[in-house]
TIKOL-724903 format. One record per atom (N, C-alpha, C): y, z, x. Coordinates in steps of 0.001 Angstrom, whole numbers, padded with zeros to 6 digits, always signed. Layout:
N
YZX/...
REM end
This chain:
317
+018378-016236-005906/+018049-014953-006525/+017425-015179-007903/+016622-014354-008291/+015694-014448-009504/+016879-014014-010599/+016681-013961-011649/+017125-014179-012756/+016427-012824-014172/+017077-012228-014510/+015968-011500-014452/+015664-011416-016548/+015105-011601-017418/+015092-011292-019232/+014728-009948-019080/+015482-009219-020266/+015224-007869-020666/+014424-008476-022179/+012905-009020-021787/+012333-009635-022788/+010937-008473-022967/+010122-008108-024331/+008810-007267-024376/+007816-008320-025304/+006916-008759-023822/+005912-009467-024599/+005312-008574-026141/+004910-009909-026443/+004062-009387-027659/+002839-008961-028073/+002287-008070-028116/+000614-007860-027974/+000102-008152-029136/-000727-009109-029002/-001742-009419-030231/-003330-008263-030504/-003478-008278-031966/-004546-007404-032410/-005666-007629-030888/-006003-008888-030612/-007136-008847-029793/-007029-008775-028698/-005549-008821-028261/-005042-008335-026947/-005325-006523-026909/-004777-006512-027639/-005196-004549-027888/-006655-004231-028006/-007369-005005-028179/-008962-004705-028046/-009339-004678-026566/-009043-005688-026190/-009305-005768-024915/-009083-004801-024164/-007483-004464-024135/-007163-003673-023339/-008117-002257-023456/-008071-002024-024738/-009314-000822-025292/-010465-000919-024379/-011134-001852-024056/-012330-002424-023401/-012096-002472-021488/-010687-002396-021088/-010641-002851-019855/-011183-001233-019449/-011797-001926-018151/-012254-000304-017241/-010776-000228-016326/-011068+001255-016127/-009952+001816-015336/-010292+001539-013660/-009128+001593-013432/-008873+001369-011874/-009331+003030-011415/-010610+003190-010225/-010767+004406-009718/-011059+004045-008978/-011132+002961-008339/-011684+002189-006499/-010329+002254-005985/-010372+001981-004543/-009073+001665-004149/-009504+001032-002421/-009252+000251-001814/-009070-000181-000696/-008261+000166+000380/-008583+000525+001820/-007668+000972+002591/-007888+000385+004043/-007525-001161+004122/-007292-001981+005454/-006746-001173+006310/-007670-000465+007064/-006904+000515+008657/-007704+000005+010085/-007855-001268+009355/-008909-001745+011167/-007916-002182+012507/-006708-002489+012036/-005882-002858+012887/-005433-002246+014208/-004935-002884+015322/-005542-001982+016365/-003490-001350+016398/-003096-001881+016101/-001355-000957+015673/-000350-001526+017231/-000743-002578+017641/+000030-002836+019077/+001451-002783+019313/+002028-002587+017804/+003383-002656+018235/+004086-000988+018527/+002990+000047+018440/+002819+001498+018890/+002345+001800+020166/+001791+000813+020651/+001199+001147+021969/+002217+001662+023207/+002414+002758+023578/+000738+002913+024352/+000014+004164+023533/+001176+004702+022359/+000540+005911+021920/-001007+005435+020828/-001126+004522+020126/-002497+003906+019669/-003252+003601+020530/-003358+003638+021785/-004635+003511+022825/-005490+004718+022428/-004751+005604+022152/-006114+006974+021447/-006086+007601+020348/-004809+007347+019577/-004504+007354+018457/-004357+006734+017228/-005256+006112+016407/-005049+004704+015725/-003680+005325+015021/-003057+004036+014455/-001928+003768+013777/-001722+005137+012496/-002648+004591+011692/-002497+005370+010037/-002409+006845+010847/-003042+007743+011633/-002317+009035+011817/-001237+009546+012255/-000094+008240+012813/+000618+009057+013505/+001279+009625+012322/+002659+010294+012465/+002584+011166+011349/+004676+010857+010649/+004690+010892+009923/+006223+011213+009163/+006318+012211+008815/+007333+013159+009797/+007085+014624+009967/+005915+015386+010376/+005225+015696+009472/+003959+016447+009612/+003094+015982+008561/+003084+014843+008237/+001742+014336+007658/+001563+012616+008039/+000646+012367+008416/-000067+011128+009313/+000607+010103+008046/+000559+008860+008304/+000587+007557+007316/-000543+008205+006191/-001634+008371+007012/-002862+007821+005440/-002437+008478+004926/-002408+009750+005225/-002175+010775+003852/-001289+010282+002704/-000196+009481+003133/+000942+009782+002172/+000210+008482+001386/-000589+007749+001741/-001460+006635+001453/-002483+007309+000410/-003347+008190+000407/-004108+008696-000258/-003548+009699-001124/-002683+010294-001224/-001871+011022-002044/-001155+010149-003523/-000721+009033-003056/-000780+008357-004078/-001517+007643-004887/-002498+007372-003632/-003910+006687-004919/-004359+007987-005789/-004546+009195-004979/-004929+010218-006235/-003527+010284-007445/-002375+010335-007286/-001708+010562-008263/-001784+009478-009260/-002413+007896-008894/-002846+007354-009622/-003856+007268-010382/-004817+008192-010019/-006329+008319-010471/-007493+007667-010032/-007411+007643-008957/-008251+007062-008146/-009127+007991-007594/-010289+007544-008007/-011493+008841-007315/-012259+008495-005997/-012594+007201-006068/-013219+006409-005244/-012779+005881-003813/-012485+006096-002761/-011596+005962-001093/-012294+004981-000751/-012467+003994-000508/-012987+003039+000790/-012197+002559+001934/-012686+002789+003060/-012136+002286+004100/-012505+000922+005112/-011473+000317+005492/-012053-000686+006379/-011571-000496+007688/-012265+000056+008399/-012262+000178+010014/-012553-000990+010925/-012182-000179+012199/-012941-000989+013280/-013273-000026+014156/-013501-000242+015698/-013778+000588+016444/-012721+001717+017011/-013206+002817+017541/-011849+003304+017722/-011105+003982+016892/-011711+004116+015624/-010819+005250+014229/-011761+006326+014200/-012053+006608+015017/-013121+008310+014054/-012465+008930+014008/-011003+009146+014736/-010354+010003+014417/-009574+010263+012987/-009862+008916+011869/-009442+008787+010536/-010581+009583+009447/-011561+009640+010265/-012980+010565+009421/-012737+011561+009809/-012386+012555+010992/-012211+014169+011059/-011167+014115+010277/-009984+013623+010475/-009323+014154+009598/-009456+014698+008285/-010062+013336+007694/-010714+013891+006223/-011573+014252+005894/-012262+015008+007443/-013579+016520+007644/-013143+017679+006501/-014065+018303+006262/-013498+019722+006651/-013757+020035+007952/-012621+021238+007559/-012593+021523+009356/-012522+023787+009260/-013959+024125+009312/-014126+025198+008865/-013589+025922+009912/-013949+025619+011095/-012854+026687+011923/-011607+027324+012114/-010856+025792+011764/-009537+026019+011631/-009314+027253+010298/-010022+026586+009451/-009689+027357+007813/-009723+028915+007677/-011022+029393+008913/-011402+030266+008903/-010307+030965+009686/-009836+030894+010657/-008373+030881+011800/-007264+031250+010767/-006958+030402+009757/-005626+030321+009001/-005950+031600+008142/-007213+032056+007699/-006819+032733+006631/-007102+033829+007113/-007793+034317+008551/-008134+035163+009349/-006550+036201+009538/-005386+034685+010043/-003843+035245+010117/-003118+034700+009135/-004005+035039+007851/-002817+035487+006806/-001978+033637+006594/-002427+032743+006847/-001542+031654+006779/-001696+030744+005774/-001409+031487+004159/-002229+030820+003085/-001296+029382+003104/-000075+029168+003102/+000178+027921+002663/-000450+026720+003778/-000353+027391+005279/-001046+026301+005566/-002359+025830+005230/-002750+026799+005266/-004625+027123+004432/-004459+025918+003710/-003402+025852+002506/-003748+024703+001071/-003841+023915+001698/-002433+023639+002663/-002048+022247+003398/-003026+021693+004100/-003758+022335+004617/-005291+021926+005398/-006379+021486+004284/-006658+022350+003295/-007407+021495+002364/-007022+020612+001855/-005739+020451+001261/-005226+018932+000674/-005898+017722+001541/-006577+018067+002776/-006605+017221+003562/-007774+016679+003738/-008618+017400+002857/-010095+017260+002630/-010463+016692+001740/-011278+015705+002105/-012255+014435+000976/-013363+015407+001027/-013967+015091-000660/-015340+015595-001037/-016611+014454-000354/-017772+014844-000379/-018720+014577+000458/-018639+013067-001239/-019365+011688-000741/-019366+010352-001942/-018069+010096-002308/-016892+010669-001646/-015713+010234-002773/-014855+009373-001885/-015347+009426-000085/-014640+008192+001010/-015506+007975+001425/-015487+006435+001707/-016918+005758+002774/-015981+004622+002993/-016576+004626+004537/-016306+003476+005937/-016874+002808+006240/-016486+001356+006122/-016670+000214+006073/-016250-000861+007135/-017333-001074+008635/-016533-001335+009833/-015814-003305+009188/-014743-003279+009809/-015135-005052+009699/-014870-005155+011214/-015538-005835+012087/-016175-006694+012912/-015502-007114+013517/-014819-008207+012943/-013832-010044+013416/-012083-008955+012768/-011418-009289+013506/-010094-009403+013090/-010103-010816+012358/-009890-011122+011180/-010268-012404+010444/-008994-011888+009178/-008332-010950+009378/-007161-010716+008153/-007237-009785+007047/-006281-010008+006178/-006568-008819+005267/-007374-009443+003983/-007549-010628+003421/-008566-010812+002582/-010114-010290+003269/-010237-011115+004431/-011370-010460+005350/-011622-009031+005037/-010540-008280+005083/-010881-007052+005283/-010801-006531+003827/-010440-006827+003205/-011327-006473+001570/-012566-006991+000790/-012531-008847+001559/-014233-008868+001503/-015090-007890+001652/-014349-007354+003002/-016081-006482+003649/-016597-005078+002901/-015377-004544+001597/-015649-003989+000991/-016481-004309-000333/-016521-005779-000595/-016875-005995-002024/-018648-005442-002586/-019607-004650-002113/-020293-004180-002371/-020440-002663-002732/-019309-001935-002241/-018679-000978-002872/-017738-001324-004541/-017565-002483-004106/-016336-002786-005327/-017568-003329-006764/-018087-004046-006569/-019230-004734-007635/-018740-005331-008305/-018655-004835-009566/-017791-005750-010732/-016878-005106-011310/-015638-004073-010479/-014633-003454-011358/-013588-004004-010809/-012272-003898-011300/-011058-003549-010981/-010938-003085-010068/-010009-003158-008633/-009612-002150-007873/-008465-002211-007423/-007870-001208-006636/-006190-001286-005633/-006903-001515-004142/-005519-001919-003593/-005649-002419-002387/-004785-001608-001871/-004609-000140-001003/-003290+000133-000464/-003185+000074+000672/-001937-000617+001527/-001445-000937+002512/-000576-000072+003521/-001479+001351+004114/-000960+002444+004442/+000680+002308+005079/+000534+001271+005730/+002540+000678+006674/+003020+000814+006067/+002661+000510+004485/+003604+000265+003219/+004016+001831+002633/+004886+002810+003271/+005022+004283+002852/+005741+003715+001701/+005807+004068+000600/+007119+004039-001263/+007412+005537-001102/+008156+006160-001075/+008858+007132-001947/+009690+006646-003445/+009028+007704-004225/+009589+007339-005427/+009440+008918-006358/+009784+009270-007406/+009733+010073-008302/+008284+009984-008833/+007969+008765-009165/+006569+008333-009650/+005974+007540-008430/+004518+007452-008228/+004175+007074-007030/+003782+005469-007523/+004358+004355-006231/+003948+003089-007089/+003127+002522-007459/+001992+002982-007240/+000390+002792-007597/+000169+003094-009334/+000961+004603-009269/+000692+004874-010702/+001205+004193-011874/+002750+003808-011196/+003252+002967-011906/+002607+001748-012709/+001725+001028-011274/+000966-000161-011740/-000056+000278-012269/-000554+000897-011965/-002068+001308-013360/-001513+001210-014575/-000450+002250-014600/-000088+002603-015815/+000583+000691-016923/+000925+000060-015781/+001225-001374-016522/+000153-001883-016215/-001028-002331-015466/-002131-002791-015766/-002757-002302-016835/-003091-001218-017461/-003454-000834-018670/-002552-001753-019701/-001554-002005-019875/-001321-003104-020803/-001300-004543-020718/-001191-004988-019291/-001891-006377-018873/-002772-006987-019035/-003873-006197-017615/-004853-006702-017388/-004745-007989-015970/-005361-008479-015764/-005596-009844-014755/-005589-008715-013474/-004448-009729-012555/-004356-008843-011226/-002743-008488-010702/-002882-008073-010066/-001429-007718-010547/-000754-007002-008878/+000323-007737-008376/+001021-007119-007017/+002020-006354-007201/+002385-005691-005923/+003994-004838-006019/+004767-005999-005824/+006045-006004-005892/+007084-006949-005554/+008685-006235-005347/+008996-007048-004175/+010644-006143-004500/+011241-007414-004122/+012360-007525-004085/+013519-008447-004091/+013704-008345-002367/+014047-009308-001633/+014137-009338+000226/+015617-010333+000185/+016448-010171+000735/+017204-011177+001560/+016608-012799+002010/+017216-014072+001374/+016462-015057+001554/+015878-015522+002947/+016490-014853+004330/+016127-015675+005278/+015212-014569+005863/+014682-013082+004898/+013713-012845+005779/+012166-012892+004770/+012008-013677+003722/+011263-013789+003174/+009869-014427+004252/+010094-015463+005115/+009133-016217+005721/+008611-014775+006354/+008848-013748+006290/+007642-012038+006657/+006947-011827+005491/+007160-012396+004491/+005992-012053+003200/+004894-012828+002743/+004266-012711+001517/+004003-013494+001172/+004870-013072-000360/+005303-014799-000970/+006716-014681-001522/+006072-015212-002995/+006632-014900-004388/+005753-014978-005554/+006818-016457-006390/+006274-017280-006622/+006348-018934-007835/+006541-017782-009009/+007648-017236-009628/+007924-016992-010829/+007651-017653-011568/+006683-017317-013039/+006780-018477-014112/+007713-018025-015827/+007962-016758-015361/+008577-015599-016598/+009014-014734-015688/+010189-014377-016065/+010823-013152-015467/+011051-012322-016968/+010021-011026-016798/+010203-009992-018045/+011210-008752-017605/+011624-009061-016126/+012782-007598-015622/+011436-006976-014865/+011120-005538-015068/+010051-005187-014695/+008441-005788-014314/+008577-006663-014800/+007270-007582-015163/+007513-008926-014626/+006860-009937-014099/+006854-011149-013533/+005631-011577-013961/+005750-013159-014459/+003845-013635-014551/+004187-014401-013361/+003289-014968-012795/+002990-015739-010983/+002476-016701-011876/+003446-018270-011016/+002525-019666-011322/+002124-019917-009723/+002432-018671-009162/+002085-019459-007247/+002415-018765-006829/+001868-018217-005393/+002379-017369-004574/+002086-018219-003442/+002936-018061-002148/+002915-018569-001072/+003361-017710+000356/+002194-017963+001470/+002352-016737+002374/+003373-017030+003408/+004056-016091+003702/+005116-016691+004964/+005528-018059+004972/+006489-018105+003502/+006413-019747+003650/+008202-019837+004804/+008731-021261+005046/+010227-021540+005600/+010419-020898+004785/+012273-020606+005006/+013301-020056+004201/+013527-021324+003138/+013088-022805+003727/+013338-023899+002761/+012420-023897+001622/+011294-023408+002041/+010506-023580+000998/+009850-023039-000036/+010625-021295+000575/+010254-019586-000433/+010569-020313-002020/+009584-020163-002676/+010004-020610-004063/+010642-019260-004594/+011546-018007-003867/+012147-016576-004927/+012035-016634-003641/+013004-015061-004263/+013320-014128-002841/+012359-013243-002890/+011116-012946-004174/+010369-011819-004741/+009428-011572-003945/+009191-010916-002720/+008103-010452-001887/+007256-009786-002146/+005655-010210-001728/+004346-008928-002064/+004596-008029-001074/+004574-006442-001479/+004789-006053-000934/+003276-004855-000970/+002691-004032+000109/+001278-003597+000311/+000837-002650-000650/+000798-003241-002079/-000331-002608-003164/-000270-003789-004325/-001869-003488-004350/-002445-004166-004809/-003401-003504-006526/-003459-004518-007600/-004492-003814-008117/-005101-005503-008517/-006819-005576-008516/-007398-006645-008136/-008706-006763-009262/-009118-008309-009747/-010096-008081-010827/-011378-008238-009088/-012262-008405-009812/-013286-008596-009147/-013640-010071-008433/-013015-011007-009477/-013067-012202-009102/-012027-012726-008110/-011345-011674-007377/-010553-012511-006076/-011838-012226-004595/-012844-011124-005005/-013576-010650-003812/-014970-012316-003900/-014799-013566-005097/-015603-014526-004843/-014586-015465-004439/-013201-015601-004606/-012319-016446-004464/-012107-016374-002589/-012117-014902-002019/-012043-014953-000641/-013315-015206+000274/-014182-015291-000329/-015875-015870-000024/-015610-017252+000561/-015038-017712-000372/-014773-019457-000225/-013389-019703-000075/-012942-018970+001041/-011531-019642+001734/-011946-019925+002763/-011170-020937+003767/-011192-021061+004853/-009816-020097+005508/-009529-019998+006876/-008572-019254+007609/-007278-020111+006882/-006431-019283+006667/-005331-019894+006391/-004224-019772+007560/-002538-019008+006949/-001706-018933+007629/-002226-017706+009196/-001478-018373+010144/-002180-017156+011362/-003437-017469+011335/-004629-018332+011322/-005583-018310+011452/-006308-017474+010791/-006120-016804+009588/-006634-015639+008969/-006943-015822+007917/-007410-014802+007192/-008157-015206+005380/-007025-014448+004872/-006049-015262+004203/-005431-014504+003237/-005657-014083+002170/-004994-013005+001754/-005187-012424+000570/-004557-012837-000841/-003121-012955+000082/-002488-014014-000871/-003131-015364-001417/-003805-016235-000720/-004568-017000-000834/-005470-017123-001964/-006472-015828-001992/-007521-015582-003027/-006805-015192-004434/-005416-014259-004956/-005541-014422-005654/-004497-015248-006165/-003598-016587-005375/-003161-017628-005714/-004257-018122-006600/-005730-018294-005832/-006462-018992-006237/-007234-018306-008104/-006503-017302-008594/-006759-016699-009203/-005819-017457-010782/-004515-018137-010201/-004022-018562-011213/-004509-020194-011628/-004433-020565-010227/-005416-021984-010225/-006765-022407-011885/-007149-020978-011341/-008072-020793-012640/-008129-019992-013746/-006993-020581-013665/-006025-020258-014740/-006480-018405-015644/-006113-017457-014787/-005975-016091-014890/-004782-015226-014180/-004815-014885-015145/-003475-013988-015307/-002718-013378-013919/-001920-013473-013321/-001528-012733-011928/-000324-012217-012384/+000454-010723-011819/+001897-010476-012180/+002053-009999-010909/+003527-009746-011131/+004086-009087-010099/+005183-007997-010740/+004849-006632-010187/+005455-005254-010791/+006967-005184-009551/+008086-005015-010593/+008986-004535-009571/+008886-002904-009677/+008337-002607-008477/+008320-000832-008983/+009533-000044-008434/+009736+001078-008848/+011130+002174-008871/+010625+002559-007583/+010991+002606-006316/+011094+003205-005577/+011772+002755-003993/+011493+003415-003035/+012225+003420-001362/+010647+002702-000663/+011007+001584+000061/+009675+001561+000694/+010337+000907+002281/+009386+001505+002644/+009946+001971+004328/+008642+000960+005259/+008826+000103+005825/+007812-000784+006695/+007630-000303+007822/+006533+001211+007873/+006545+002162+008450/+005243+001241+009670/+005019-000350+009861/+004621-000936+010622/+005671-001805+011729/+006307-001274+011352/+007387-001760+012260/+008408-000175+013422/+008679-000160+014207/+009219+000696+015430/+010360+001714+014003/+011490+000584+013818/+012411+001020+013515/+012356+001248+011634/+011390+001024+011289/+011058+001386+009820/+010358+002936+010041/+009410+002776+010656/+009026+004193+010725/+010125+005045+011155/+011066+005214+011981/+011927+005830+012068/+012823+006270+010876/+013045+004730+010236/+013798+005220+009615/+013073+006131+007915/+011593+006069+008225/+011040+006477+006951/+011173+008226+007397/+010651+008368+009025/+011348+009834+009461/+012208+010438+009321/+013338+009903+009191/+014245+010349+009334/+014659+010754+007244/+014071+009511+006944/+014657+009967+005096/+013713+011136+004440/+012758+011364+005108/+011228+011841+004871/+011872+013758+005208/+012618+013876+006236/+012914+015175+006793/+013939+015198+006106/+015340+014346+005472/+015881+014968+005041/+015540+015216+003461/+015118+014716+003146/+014451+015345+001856/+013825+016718+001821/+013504+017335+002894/+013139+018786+003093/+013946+019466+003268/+013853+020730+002612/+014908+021619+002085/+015009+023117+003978/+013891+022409+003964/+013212+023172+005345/+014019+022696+006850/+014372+021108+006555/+014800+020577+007712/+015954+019984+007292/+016388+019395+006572/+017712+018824+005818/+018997+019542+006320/+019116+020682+006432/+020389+020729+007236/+020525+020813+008603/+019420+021601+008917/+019664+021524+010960/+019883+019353+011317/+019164+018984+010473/+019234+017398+010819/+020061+016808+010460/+020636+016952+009257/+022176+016541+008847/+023178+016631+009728/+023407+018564+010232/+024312+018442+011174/+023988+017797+012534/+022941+017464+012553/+022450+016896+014241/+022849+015467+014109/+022632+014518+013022/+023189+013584+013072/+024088+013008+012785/+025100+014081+012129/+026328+014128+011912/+027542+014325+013418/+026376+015142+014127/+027093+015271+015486/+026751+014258+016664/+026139+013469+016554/+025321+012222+017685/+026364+011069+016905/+026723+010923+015688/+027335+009841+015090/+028875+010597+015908/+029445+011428+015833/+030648+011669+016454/+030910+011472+017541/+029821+012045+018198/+030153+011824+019946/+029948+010138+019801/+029367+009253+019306/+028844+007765+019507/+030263+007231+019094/+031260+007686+018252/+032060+007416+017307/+033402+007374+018430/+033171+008604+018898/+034585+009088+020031/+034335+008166+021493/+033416+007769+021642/+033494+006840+022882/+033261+005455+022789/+033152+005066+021242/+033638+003789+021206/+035574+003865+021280/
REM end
């Protein structure tokens, strides 16, 4: 287990210039090419990111937080088989016209919340299943020379503050590149990619190494990346010149390992929140199930429902 200092770096005069000088994060990345097999058979016509927690699909709760972070800019990385991720974020004038025809203003909002402006999302096929660095390469001509996030729709956070914003809000005093991280149980780390602590600041981590799905012998921390990202520009030349790594794939982890190599700054944010591995059967469930009772709408018919399935399960053991 990590170790953790309640230590506050020190900012120097020209550290504070800089930061004055850094551009803001308003790009953001959204790897949805995946074909979702561990959903099948319902992803044979449904890609993954829509099915829904409660009544709103994955992306959404995915794009809801890049806006609460300030993110103006959507890119997507597809494959074949998602158009149904572009109507969604149509307008969809019929319906609108329907809702307000019968009087149905809140759904009315709820339907526009759901609407991207015409320049503010663009789709980006990638080709090769080749991984998730791959699949932020294929964005880097949208990206150019800024800063951006990477969000990892599986990856649902509930939190008070959304964890994206969190990290902007500490990249504004950083800088470099910078991952989510949470703390995992040591023997299921070989599912991450796992972070070489070189400072533990509590909230704050600097990275001398990160390593992807390494043994349980060889996880240098228990500190897992977990799917958000905020990225300089120089990991989209660092994944140019990888070869396939772990799984035969271009890691991501990889490019911006290769980021400390040369010798630039990498952290890792422990952020405040619930994150639910809504890519897995029984994570999504269980993100359903925390997702409804948090609604004031559904929270008690479901309380008592599973208050009563735990009894009867209870009385016949």
């Amino acid at each position: 287990m990590l170790t953790r200092k309640n230590t506050v770096p020190i900012v120097s005069r020209s550290e504070k210039m800089g930061r004055d000088m850094r551009r803001k994060v308003t790009k953001a990345i959204f790897p949805v090419a995946g074909m979702g097999t561990r959903f099948l058979p319902a992803t044979k016509a449904v890609p993954k990111e829509i099915l829904s927690l409660v009544d709103r699909p994955l992306i959404q709760y995915a794009i809801d937080e890049a806006r609460e972070a300030g993110i103006k800019e959507f890119i997507f990385v597809t494959s074949r088989g998602k158009s149904a991720l572009e109507d969604y974020f149509d307008h969809s004038p019929n319906l609108e016209q329907e809702l307000r025809k019968k009087g149905k203003i809140e759904l009315l909002e709820q339907v526009r919340n759901t609407n991207m402006e015409s320049g503010a999302i663009a789709y980006i096929r990638q080709h090769k299943a080749l991984g998730l660095g791959h699949a932020v390469w294929c964005a880097r001509r949208l990206i150019a020379n800024e800063p951006f996030a990477v969000i990892l729709p599986d990856d649902v956070i509930a939190g008070e503050e959304s964890c994206l914003k969190q990290m902007v809000e500490a990249y504004e005093e950083t800088g470099g590149s910078m991952v989510a991280a949470m703390e995992v149980p040591p023997e299921k780390a070989s599912a991450y990619g796992v972070l070489d602590v070189k400072d533990d600041m509590g909230t704050m981590v600097s990275v001398k190494g990160m390593v992807e799905k390494p043994s349980v012998e060889d996880a240098p921390s228990n500190l897992a990346v977990i799917g958000r990202y905020i990225l300089t520009p120089d990991v989209l030349n660092n994944i140019q010149k990888l070869k396939a790594g772990s799984g035969g794939e271009i890691q991501l982890t990889d490019a911006i390992a290769a980021e400390i190599e040369q010798e630039r700054d990498v952290f890792g944010y422990r952020f405040r929140g619930q994150r639910f591995d809504c890519g897995s059967k029984a994570g999504f469930l269980q993100a359903t199930v925390a997702f409804a009772l948090a609604r004031d709408d559904l929270k008690d018919d479901l309380s008592r429902y599973l208050h009563e399935i735990m009894a009867v399960k209870n009385a016949a053991q």
